[in-house]
C-alpha positions in Angstrom: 0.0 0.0 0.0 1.4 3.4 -1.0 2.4 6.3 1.9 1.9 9.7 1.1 5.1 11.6 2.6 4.6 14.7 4.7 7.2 17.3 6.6 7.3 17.0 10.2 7.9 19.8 12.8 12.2 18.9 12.7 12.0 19.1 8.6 11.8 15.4 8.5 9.7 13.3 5.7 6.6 11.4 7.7 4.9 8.8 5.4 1.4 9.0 5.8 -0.8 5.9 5.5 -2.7 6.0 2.6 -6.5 5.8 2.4 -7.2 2.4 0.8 -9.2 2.0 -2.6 -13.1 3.0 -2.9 -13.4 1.1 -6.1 -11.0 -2.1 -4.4 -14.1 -2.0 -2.1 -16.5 -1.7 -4.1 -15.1 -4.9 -6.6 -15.2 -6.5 -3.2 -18.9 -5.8 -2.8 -19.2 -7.0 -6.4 -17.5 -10.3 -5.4 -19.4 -10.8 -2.1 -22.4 -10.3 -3.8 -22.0 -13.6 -6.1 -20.5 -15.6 -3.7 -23.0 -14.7 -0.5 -25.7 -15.0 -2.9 -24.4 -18.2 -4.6 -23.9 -20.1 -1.3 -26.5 -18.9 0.9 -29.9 -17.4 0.6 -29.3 -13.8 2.2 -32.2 -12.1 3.5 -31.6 -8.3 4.2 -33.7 -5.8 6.1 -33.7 -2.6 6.7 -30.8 -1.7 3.8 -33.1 1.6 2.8 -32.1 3.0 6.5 -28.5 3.3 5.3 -27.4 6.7 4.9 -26.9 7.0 0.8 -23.7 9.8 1.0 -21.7 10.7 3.9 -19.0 9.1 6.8 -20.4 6.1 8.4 -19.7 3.6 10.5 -21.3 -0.6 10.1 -20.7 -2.0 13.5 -21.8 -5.6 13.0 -21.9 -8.2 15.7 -19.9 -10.8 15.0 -20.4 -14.7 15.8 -18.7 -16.3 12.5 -15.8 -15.5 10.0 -18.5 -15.3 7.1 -20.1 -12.3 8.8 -17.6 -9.6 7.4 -17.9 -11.3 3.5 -21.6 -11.3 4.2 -22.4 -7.7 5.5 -19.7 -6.3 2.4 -21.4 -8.4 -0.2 -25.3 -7.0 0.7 -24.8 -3.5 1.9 -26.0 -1.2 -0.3 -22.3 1.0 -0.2 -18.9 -0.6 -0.7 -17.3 -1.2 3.1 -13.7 -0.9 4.1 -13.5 -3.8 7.1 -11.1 -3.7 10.0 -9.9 -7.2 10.2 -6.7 -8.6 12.4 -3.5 -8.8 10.3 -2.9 -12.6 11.5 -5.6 -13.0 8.2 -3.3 -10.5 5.8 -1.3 -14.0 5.1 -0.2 -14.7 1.5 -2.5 -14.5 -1.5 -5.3 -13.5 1.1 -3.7 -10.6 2.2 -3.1 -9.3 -0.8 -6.7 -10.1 -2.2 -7.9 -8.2 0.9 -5.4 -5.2 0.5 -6.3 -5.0 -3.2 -10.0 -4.7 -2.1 -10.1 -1.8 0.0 -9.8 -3.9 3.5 -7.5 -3.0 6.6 -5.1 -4.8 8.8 -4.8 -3.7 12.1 -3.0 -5.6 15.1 -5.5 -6.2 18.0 -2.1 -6.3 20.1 -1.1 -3.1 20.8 -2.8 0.5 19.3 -2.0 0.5 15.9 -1.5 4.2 14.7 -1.5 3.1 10.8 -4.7 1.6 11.1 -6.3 4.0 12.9 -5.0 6.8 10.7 -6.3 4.7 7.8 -9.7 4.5 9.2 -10.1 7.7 10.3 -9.0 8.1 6.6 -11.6 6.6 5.0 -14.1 8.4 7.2 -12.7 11.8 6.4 -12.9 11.0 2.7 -17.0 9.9 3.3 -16.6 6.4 2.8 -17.9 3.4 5.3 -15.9 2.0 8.1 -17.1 -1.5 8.6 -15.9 -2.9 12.7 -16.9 -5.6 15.0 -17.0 -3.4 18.0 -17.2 -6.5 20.4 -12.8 -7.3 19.1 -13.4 -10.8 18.3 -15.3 -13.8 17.2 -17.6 -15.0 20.0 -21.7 -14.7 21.0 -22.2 -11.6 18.5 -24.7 -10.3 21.4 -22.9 -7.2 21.7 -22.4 -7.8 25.5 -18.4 -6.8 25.6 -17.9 -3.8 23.7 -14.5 -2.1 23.1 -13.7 2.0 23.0 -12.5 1.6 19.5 -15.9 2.3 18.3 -17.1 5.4 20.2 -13.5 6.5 19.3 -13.9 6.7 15.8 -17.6 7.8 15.9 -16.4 10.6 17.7 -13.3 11.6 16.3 -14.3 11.0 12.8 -17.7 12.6 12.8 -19.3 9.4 11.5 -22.8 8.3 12.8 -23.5 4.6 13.6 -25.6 1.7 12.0 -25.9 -1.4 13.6 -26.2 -4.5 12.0 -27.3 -7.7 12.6 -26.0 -10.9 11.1 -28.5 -13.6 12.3 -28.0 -17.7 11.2 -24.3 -17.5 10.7 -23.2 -19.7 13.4 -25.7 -22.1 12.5 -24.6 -26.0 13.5 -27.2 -28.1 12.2 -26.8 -29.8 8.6 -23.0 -28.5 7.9 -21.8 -30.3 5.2 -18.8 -28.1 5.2 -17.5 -27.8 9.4 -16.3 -24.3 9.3 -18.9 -23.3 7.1 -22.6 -22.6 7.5 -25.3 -24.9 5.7 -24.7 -24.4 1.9 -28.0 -22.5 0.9 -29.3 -21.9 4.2 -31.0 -18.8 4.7 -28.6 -16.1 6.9 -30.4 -12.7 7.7 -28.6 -9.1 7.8 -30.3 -6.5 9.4 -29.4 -3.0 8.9 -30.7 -0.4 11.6 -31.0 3.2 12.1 -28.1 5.4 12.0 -27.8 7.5 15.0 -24.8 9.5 16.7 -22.6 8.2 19.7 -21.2 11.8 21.2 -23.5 14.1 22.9 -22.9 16.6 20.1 -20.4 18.4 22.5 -17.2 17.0 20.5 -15.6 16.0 23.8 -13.0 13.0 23.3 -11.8 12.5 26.9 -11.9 9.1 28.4 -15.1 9.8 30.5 -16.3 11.0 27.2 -15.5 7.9 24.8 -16.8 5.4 28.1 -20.1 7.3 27.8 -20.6 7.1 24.4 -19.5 3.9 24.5 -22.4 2.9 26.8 -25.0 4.7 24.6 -24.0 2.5 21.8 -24.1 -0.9 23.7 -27.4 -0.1 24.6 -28.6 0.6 21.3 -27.0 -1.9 19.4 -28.1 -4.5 21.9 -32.0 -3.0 21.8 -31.3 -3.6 17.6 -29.7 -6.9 18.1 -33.3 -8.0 20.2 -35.2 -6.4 17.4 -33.6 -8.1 14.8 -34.0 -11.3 16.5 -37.6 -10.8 16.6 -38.2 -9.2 13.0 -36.7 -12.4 11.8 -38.0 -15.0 14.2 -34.5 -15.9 15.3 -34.5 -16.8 19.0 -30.6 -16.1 20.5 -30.4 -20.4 21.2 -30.6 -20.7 17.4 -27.2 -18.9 17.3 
């Protein structure tokens, strides 16, 4: 990925991470499209909610691998992912590079990554993250600052979404996989904004904000559970 140099306050070149490609993304969304479609049956609700133009933010709850592919692949705008650099390996790195994803190390607070994604915020794309850090219930109950961080700092409201039928056991033919042609719902909510409108970024600031969205993106997860008739023991 190219770095845009910049002067620093000694005189000093700075490479700048670049802002990774809007049309990588959307051949991404091109290529989720025909694969989500050709595997599963998606069903998606609520996709007319999504803001059309502007800095967003997709924070998606997250209980299988397939969830990212799935949300890129039936969102109605192109979606630049964060997603742990253990998975930038080889040819899939590079595939994911090439379309518009980025790698950030969950280890330690990687600057390039969020520099990147406040990038693609400040250029009116949308920032797709899995606010709870890792794979696990995808109930939204552990949620990290990261989120409210960039909502904040990047001016970007919030949609939740919820990816319902994912982590699916029953009639696997493939282990890691979800049922070949099973139906797998996404459910986009309404955006809303995380700050108080007050541009604060302390710490007290970010841990409020960071409430505000649990409880909203919980309240949609419940919703979506019931739009669909998806009990949480299905999951």
């Amino acid at each position: 990925m190219r770095r845009h140099p910049r002067r620093g306050e000694a005189g000093r070149e700075v490479t700048q991470p670049s802002v990774p490609s809007v049309r990588g993304a959307e051949v991404g969304r091109r290529i989720g499209v025909g694969l989500m479609h050709g595997l599963w049956r998606p069903r998606v609700l609520g996709a007319w909610k999504v803001p059309a133009t502007g800095p967003l933010i997709f924070a998606v709850n997250h209980s299988h691998n397939i969830d990212g592919p799935m949300v890129m692949g039936v969102a109605p705008r192109p979606t630049h992912f964060l997603i742990k650099k253990e998975a930038f390996v080889g040819p899939l790195g590079t595939f994911l590079t090439g379309i518009g994803q980025l790698q950030v190390d969950r280890s330690s607070a990687d600057r390039a990554a969020i520099a990147r994604a406040l990038g693609v915020l400040r250029a009116g794309g949308v920032l797709g993250i899995f606010p709870e850090g890792t794979r696990g219930e995808g109930d939204f109950a552990s949620l990290r600052a990261g989120l409210a961080y960039f909502a904040v700092r990047g001016g970007a409201p919030i949609v939740p979404v919820a990816v319902l039928g994912s982590a699916e056991r029953r009639g696997r033919l493939v282990g890691a996989l979800p049922p070949l042609r099973s139906r797998i719902d996404v459910v986009f909510g309404e955006a809303f904004e995380a700050g108080e409108g007050d541009g604060r970024r302390t710490r007290r600031a970010l841990d409020e904000a960071t409430e505000r969205i649990q409880k909203r993106l919980t309240a949609h997860l419940e919703n979506a559970r019931r739009l669909t008739g998806r009990s949480a023991t299905l999951e």
